[in-house]
PDB file of N, CA, C and O in Angstrom:
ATOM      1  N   UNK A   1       4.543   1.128  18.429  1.00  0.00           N
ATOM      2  CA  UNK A   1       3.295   0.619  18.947  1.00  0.00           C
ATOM      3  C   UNK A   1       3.568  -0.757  19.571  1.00  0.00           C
ATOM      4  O   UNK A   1       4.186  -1.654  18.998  1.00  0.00           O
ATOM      5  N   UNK A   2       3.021  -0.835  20.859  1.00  0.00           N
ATOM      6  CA  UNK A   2       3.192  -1.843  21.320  1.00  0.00           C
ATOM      7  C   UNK A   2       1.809  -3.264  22.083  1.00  0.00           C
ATOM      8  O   UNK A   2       0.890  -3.048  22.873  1.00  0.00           O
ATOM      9  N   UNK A   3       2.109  -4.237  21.603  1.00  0.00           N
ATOM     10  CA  UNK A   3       0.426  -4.998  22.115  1.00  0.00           C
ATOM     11  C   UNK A   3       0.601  -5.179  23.738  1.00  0.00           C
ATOM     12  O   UNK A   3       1.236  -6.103  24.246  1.00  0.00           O
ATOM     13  N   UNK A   4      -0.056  -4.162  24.448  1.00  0.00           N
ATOM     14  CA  UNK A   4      -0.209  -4.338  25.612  1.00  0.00           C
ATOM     15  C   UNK A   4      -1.193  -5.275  26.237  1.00  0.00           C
ATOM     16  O   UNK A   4      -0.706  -5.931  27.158  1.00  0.00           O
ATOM     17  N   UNK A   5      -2.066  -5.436  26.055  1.00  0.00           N
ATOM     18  CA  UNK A   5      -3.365  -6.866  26.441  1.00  0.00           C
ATOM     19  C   UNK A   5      -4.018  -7.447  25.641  1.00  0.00           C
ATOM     20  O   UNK A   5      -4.062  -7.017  24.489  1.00  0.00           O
ATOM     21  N   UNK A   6      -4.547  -8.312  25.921  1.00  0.00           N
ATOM     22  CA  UNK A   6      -5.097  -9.509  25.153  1.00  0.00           C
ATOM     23  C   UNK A   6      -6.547  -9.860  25.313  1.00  0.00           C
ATOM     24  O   UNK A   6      -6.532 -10.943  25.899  1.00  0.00           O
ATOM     25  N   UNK A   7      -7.467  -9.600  25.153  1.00  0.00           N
ATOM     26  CA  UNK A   7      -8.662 -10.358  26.147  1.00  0.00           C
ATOM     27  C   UNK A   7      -9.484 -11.005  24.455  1.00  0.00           C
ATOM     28  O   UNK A   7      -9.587 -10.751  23.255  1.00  0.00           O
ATOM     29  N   UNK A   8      -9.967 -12.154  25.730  1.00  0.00           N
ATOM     30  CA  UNK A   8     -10.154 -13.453  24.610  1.00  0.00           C
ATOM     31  C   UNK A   8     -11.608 -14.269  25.290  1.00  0.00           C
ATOM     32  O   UNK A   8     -11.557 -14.949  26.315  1.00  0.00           O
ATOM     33  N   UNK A   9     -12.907 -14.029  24.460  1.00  0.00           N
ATOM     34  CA  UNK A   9     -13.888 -14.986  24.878  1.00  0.00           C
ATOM     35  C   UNK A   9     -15.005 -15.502  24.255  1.00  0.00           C
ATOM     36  O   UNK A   9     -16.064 -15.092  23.781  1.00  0.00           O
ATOM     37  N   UNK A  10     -14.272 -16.787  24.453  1.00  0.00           N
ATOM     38  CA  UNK A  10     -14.823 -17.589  23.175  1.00  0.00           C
ATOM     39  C   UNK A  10     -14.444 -18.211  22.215  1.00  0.00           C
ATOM     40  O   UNK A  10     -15.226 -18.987  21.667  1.00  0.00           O
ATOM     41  N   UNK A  11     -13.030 -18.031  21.705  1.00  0.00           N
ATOM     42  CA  UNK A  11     -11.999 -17.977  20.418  1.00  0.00           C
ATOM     43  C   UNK A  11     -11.541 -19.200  20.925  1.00  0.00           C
ATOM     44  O   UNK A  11     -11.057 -19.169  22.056  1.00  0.00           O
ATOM     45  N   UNK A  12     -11.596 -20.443  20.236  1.00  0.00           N
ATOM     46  CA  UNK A  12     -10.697 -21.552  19.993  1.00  0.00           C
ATOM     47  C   UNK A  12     -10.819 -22.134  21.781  1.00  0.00           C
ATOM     48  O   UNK A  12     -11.843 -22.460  22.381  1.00  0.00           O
ATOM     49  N   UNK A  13      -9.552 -22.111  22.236  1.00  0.00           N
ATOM     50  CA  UNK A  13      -9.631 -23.214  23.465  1.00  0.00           C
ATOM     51  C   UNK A  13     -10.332 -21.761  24.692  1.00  0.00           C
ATOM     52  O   UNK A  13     -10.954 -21.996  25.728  1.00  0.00           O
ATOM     53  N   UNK A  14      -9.991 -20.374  24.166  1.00  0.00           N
ATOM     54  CA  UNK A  14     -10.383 -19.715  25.178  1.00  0.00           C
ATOM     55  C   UNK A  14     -11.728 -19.668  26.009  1.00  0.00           C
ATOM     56  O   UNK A  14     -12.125 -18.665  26.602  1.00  0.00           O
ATOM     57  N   UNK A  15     -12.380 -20.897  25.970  1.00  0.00           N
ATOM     58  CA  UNK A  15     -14.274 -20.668  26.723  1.00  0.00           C
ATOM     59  C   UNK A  15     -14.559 -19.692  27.983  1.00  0.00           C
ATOM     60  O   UNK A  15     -15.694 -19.477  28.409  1.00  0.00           O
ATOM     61  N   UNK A  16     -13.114 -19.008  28.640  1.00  0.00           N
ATOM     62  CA  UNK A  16     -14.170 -18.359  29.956  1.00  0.00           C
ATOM     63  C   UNK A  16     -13.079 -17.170  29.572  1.00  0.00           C
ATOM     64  O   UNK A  16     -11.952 -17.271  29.087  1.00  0.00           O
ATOM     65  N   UNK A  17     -13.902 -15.918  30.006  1.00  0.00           N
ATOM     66  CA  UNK A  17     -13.132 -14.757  29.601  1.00  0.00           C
ATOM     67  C   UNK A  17     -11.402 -14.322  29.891  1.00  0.00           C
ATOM     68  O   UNK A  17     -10.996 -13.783  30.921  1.00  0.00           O
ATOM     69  N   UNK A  18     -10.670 -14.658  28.867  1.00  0.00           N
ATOM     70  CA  UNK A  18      -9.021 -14.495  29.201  1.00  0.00           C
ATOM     71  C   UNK A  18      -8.469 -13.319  29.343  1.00  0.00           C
ATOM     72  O   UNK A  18      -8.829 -12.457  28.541  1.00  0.00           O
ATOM     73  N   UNK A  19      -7.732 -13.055  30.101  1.00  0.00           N
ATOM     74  CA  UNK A  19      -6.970 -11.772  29.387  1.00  0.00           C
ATOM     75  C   UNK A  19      -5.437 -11.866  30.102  1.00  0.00           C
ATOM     76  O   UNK A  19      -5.251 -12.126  31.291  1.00  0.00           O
ATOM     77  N   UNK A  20      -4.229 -11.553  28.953  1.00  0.00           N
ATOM     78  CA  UNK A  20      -3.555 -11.797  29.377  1.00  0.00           C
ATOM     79  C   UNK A  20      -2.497  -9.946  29.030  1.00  0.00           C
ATOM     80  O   UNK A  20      -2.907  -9.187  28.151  1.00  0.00           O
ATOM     81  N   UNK A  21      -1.415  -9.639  29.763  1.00  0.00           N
ATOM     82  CA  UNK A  21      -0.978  -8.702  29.922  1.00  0.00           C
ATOM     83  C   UNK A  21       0.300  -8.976  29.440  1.00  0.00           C
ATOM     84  O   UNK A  21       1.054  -9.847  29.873  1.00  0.00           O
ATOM     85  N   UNK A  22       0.568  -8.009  28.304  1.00  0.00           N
ATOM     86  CA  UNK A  22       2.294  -8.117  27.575  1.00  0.00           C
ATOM     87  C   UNK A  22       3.442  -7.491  28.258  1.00  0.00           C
ATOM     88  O   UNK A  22       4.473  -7.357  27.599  1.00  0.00           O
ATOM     89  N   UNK A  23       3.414  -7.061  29.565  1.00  0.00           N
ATOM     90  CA  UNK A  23       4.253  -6.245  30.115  1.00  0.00           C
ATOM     91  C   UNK A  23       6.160  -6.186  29.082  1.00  0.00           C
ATOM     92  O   UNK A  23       6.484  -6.936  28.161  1.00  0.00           O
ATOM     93  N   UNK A  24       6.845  -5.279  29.578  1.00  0.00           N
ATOM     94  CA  UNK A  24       7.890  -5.111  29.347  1.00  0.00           C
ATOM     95  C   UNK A  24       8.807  -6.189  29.690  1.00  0.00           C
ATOM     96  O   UNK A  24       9.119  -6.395  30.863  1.00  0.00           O
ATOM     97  N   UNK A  25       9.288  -6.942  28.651  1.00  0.00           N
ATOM     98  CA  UNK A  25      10.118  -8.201  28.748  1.00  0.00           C
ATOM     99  C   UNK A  25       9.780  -9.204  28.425  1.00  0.00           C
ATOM    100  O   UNK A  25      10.631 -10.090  28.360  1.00  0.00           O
ATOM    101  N   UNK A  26       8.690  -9.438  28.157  1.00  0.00           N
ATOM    102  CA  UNK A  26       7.868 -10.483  27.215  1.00  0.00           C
ATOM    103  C   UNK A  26       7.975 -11.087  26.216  1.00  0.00           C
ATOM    104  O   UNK A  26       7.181 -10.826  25.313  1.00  0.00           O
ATOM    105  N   UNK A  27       8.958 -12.077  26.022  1.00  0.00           N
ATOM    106  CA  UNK A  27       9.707 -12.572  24.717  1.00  0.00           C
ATOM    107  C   UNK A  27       9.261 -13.524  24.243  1.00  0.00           C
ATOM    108  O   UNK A  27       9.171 -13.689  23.026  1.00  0.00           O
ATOM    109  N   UNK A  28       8.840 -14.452  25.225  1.00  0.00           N
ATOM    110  CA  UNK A  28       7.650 -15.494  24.844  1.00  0.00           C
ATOM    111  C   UNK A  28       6.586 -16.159  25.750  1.00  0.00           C
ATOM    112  O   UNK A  28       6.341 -15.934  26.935  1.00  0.00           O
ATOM    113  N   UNK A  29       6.014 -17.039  24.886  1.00  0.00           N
ATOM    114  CA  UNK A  29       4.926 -17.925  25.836  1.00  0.00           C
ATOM    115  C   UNK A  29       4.664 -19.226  25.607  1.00  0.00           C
ATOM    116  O   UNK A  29       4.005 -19.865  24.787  1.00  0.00           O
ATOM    117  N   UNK A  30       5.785 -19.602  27.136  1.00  0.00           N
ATOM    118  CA  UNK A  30       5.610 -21.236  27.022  1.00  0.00           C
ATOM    119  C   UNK A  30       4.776 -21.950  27.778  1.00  0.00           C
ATOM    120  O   UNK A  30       4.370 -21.518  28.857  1.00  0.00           O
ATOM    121  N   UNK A  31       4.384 -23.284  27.224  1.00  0.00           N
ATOM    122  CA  UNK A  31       3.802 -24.056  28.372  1.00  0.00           C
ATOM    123  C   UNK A  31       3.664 -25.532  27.626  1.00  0.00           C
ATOM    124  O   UNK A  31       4.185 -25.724  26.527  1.00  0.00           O
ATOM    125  N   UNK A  32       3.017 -26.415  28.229  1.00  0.00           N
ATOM    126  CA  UNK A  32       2.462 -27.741  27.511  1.00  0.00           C
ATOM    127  C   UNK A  32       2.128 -27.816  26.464  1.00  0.00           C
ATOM    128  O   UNK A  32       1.302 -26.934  26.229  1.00  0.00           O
ATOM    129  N   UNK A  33       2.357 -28.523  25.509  1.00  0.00           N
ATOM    130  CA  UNK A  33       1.205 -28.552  24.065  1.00  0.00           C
ATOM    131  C   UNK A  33       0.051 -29.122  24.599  1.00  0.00           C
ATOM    132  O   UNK A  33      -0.140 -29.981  25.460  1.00  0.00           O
ATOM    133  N   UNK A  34      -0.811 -28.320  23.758  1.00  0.00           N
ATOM    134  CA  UNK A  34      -2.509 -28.270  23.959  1.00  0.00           C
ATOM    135  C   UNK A  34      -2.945 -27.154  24.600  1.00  0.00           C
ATOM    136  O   UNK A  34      -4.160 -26.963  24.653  1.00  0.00           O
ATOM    137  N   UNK A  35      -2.103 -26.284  25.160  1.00  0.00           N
ATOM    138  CA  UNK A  35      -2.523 -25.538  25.770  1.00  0.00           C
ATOM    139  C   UNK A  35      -3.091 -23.892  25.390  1.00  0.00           C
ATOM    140  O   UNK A  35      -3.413 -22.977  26.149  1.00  0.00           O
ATOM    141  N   UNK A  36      -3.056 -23.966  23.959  1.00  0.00           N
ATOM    142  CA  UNK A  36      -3.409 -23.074  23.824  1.00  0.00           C
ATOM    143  C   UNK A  36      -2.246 -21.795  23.408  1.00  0.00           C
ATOM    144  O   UNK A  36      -2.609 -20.638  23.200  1.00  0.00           O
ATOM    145  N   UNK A  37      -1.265 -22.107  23.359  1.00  0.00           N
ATOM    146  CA  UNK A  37      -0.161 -20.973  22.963  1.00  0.00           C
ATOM    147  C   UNK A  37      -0.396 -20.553  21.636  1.00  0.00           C
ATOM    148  O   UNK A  37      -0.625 -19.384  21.326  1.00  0.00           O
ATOM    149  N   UNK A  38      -0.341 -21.520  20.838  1.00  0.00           N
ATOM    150  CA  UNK A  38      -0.811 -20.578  19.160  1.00  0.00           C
ATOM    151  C   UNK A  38      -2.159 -20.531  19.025  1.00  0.00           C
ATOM    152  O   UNK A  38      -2.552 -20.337  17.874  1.00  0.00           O
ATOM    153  N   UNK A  39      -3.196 -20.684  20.096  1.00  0.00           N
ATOM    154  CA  UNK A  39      -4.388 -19.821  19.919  1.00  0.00           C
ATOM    155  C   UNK A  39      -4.322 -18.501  19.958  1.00  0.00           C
ATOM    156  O   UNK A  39      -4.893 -17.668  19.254  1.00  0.00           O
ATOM    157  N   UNK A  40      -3.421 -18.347  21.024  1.00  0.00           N
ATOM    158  CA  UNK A  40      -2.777 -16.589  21.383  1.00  0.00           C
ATOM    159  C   UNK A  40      -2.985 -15.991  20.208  1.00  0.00           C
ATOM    160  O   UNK A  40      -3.896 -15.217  19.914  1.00  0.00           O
ATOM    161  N   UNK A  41      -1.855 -16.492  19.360  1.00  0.00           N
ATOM    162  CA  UNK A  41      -1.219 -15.903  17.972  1.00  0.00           C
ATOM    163  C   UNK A  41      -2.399 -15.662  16.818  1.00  0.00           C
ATOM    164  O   UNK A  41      -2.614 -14.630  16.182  1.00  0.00           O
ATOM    165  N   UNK A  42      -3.156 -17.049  16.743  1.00  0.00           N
ATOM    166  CA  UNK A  42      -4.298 -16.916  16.090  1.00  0.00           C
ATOM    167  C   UNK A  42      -5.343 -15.652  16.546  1.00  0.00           C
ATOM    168  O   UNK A  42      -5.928 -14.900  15.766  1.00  0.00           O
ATOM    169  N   UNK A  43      -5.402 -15.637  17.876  1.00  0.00           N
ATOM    170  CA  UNK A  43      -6.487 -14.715  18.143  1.00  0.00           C
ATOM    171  C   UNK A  43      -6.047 -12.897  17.803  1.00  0.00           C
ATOM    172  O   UNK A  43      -6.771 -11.904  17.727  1.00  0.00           O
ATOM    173  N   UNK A  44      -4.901 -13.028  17.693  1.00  0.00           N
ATOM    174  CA  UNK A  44      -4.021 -11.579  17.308  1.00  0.00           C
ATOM    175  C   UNK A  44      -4.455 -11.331  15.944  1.00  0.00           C
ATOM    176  O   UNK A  44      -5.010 -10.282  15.616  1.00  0.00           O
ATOM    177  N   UNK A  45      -4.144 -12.529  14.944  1.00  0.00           N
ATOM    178  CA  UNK A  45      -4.409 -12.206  13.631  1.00  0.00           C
ATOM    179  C   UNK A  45      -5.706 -12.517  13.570  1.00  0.00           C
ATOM    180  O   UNK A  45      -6.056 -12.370  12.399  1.00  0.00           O
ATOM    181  N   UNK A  46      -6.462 -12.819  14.134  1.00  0.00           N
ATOM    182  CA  UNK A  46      -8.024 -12.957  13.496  1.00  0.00           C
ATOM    183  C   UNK A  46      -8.437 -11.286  13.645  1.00  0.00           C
ATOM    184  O   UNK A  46      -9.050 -10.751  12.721  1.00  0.00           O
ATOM    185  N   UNK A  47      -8.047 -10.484  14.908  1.00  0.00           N
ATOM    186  CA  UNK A  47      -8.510  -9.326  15.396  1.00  0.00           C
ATOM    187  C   UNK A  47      -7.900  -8.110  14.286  1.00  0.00           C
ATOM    188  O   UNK A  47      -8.447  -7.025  14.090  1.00  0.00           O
ATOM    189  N   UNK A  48      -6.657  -8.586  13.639  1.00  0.00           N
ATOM    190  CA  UNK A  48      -6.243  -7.870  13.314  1.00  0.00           C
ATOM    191  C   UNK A  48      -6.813  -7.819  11.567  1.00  0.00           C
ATOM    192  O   UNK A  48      -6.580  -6.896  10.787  1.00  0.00           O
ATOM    193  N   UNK A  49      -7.618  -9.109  11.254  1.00  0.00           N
ATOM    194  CA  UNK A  49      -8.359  -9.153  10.254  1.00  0.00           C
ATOM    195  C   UNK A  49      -8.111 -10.148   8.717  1.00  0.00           C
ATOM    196  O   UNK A  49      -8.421 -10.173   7.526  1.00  0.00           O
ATOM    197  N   UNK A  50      -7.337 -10.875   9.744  1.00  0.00           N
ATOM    198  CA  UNK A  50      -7.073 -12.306   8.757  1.00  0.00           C
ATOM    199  C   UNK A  50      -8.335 -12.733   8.293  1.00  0.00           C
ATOM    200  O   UNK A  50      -9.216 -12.761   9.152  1.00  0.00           O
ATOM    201  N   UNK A  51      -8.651 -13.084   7.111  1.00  0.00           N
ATOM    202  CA  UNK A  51      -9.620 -13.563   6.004  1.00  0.00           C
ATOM    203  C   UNK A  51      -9.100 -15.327   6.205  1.00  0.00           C
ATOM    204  O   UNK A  51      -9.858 -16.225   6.571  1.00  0.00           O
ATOM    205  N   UNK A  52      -8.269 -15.421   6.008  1.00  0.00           N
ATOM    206  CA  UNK A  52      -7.833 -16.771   5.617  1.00  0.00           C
ATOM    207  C   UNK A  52      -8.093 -17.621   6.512  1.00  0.00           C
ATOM    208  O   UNK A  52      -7.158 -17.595   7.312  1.00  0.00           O
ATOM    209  N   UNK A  53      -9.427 -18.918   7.041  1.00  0.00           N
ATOM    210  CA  UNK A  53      -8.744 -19.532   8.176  1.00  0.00           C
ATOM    211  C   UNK A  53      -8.392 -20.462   8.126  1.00  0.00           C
ATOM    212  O   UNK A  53      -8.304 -21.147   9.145  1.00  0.00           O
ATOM    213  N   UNK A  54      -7.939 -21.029   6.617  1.00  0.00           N
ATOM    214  CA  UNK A  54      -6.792 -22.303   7.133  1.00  0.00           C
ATOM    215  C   UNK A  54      -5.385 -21.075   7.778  1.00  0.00           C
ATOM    216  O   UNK A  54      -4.622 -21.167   8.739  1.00  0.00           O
ATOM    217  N   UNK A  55      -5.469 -20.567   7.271  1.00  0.00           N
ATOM    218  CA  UNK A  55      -3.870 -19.489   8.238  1.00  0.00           C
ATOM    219  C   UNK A  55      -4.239 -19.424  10.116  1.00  0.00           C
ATOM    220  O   UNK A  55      -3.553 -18.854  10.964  1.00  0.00           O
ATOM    221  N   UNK A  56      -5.581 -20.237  10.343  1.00  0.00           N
ATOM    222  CA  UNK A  56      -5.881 -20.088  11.807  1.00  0.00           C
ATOM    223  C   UNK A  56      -6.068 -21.159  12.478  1.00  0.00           C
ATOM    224  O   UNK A  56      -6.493 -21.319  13.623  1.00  0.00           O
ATOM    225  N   UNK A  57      -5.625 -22.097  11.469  1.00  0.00           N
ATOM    226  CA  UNK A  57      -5.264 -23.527  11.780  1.00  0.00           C
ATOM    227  C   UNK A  57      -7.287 -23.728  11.976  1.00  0.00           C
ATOM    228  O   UNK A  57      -7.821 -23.992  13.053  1.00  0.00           O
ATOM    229  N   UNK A  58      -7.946 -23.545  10.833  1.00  0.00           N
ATOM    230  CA  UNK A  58      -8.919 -23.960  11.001  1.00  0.00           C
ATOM    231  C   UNK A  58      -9.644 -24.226   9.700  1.00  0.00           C
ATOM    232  O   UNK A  58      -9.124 -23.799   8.669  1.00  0.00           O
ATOM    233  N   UNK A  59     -10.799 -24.892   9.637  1.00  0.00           N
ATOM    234  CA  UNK A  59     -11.169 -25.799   8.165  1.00  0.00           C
ATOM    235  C   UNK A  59     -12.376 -24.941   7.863  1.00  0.00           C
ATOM    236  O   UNK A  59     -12.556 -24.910   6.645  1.00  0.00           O
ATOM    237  N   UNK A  60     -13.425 -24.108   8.653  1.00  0.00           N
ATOM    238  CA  UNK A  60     -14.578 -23.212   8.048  1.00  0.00           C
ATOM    239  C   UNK A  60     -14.027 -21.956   9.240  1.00  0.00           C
ATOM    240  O   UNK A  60     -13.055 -21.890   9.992  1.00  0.00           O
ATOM    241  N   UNK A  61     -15.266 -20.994   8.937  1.00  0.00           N
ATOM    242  CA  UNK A  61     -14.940 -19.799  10.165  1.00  0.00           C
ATOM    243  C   UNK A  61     -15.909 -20.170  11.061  1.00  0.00           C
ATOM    244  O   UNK A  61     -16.525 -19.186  11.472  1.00  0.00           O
ATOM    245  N   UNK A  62     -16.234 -21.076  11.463  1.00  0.00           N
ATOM    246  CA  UNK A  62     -17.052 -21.578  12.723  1.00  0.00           C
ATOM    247  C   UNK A  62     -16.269 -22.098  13.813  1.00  0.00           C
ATOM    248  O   UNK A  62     -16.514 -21.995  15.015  1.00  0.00           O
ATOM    249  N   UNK A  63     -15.073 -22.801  13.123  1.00  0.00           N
ATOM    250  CA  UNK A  63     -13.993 -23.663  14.068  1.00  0.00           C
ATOM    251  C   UNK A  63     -13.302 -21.936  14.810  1.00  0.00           C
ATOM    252  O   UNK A  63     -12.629 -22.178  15.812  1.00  0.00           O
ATOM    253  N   UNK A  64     -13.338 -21.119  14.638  1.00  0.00           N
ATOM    254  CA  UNK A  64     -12.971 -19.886  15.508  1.00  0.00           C
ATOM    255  C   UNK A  64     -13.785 -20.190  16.898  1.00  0.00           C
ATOM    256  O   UNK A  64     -13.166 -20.352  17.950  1.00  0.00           O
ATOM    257  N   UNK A  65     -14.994 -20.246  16.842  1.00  0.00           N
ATOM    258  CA  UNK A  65     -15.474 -20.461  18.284  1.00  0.00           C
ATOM    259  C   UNK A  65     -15.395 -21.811  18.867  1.00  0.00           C
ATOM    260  O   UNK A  65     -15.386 -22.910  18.313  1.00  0.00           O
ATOM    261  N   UNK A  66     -15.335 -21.456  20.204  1.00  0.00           N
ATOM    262  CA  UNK A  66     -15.532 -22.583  21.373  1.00  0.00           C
ATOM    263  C   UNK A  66     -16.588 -23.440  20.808  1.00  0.00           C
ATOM    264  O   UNK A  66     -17.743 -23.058  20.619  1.00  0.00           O
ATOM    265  N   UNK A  67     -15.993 -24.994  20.464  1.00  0.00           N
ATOM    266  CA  UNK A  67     -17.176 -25.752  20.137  1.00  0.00           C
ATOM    267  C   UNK A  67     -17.644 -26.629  21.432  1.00  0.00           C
ATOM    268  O   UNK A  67     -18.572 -27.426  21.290  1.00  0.00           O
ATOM    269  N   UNK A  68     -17.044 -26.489  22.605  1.00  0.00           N
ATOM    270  CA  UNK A  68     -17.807 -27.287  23.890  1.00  0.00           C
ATOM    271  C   UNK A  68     -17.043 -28.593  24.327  1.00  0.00           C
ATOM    272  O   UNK A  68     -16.518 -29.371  23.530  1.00  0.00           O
ATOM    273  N   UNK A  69     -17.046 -28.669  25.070  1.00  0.00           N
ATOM    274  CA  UNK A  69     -16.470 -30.251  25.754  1.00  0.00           C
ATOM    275  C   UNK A  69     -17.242 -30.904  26.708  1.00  0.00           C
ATOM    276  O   UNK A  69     -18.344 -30.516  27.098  1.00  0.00           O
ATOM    277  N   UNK A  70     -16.699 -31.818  27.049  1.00  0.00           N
ATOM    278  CA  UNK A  70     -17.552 -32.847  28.204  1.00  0.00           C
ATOM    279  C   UNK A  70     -18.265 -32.173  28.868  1.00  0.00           C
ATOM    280  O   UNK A  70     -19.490 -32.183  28.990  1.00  0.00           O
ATOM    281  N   UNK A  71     -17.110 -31.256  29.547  1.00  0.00           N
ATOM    282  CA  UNK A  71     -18.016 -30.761  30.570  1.00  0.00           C
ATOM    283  C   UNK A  71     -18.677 -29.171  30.493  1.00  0.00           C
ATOM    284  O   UNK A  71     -19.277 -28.566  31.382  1.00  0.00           O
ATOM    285  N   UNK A  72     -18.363 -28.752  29.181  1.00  0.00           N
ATOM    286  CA  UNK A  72     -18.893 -27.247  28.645  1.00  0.00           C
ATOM    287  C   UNK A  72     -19.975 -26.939  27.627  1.00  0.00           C
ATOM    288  O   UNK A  72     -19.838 -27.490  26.535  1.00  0.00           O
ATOM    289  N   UNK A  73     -20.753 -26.356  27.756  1.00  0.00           N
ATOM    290  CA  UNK A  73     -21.507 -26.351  26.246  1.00  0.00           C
ATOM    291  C   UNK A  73     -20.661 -25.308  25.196  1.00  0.00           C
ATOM    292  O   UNK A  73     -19.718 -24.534  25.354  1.00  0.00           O
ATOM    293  N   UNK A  74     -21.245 -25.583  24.402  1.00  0.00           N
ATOM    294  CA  UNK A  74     -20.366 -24.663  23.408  1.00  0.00           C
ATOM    295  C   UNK A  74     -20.854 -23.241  23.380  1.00  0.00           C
ATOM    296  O   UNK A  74     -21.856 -22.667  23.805  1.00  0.00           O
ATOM    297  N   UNK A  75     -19.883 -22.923  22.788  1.00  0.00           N
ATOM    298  CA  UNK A  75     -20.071 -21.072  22.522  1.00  0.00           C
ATOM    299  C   UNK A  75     -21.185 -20.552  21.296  1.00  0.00           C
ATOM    300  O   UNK A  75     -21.565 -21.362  20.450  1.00  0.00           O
ATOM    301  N   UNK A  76     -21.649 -19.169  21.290  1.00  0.00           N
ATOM    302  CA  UNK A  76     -22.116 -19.109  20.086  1.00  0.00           C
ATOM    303  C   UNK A  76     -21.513 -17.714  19.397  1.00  0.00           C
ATOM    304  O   UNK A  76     -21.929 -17.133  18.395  1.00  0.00           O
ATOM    305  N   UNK A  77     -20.782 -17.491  19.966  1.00  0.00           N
ATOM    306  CA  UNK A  77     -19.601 -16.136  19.454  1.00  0.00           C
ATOM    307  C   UNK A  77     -18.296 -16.576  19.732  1.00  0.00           C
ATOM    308  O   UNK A  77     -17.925 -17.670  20.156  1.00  0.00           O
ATOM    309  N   UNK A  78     -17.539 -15.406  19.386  1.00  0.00           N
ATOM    310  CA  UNK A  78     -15.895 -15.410  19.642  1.00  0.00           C
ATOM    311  C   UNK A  78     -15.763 -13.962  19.954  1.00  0.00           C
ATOM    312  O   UNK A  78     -16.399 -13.140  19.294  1.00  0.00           O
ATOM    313  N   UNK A  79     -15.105 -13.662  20.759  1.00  0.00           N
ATOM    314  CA  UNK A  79     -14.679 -11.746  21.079  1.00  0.00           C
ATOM    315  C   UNK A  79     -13.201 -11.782  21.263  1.00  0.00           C
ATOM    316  O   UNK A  79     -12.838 -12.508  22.188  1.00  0.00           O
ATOM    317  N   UNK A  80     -12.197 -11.127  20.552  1.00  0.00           N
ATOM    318  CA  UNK A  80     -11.551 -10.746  21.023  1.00  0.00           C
ATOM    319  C   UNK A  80     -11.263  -9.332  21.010  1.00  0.00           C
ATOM    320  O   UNK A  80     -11.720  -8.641  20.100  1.00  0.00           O
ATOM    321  N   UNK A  81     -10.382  -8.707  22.144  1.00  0.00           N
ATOM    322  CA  UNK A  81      -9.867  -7.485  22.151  1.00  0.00           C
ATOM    323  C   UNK A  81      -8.861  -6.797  22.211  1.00  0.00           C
ATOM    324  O   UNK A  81      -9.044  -6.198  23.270  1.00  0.00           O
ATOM    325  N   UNK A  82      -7.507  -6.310  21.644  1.00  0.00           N
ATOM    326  CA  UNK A  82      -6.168  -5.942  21.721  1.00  0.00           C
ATOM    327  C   UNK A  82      -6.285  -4.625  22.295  1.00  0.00           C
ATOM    328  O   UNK A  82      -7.342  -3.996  22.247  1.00  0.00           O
ATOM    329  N   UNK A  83      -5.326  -4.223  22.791  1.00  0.00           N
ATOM    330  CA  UNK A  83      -5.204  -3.097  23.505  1.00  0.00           C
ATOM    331  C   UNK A  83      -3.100  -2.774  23.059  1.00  0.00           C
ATOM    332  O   UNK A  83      -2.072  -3.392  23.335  1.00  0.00           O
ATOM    333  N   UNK A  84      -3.384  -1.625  22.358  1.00  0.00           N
ATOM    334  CA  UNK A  84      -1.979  -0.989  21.829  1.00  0.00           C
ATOM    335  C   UNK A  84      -1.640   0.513  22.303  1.00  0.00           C
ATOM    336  O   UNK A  84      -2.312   1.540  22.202  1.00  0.00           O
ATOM    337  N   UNK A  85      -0.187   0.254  22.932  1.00  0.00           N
ATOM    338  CA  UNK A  85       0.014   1.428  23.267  1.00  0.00           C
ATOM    339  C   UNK A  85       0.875   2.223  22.512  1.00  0.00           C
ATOM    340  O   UNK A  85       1.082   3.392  22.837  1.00  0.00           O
TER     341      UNK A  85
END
């Protein structure tokens, strides 16, 4: 079984609908810190049904959703969706 897509809206830094595609060769995912790379990871195990969320790098289960920034209001859900082939 393999995690073919990702879609993410709402969850942590994700505020506008994400989706990202695991194609064949996909070993990792880099970029800047802050950017959101172990939200990825978090949003895998929340879907997959992690209880725990200090394990989601978070302090209640509210910190799962988009809490808003300067220029965003905040969220009032979280969705994510995996797709396995």
């Amino acid at each position: 079984m393999l995690l073919k897509r990702l879609e993410a809206y709402g969850f942590k830094s994700f505020a506008d609908r994400t989706e990202i595609e695991f194609d064949k060769g996909i070993t990792a995912i880099v970029g800047p810190n802050g950017t959101g790379k172990s939200n990825i990871t978090d949003a895998i195990r929340w879907v997959l049904g992690e209880q725990n969320v200090r394990s989601l790098r978070a302090d209640k289960t509210e910190d799962v959703i988009f809490t808003g920034s300067s220029q965003r209001r905040a969220l009032n859900a979280a969705e994510v969706c995996l797709t396995f082939d």
